[in-house]
C-alpha positions in Angstrom: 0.0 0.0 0.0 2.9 1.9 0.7 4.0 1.8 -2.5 0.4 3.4 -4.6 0.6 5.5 -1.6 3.9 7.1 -3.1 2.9 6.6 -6.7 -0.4 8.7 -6.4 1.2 11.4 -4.0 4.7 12.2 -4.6 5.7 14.5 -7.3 7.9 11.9 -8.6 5.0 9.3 -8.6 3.1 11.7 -10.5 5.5 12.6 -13.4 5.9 8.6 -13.8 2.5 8.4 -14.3 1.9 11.2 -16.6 5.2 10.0 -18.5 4.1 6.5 -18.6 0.6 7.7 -19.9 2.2 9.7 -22.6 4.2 6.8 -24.1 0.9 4.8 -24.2 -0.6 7.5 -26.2 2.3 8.4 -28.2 2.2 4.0 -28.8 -1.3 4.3 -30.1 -1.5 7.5 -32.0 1.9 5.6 -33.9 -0.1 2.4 -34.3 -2.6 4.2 -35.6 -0.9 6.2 -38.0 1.2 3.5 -39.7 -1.3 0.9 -40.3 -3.5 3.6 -41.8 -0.7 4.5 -44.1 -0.2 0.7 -44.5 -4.0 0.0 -45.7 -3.8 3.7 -47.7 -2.9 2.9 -51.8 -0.1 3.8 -52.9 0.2 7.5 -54.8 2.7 8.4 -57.8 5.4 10.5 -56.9 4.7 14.6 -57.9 8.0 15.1 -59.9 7.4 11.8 -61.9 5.2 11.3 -65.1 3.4 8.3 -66.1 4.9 7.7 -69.6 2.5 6.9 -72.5 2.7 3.8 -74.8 3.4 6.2 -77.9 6.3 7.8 -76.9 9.8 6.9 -76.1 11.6 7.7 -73.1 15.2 8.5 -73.2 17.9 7.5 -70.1 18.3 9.8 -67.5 21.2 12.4 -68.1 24.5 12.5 -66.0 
């Protein structure tokens, strides 16, 4: 008993908790986030075109 007693009273308890609380959200909101962008399709890149069938691409310049 001693021990909640310190956990729910003591600055130090306190700040663990809060810390320990934000990692759980911080876990979660992550989770979240990457299997959404997991499940998402996949979008062409801005800078790229889609080339056509009637035209011929060259090599990329050095």
């Amino acid at each position: 008993m001693k021990l909640l007693h310190d956990l729910f009273t003591t600055p130090y308890g306190l700040m663990s908790i809060i810390g320990i609380g934000f990692m759980l959200c911080m876990a979660g909101f992550f989770l979240r986030m990457f299997l959404g962008k997991m499940g998402a399709p996949q979008s062409p890149e801005p800078g790229k075109s889609v080339p056509t069938g009637g035209s011929k691409t060259l090599p990329p310049s050095r």
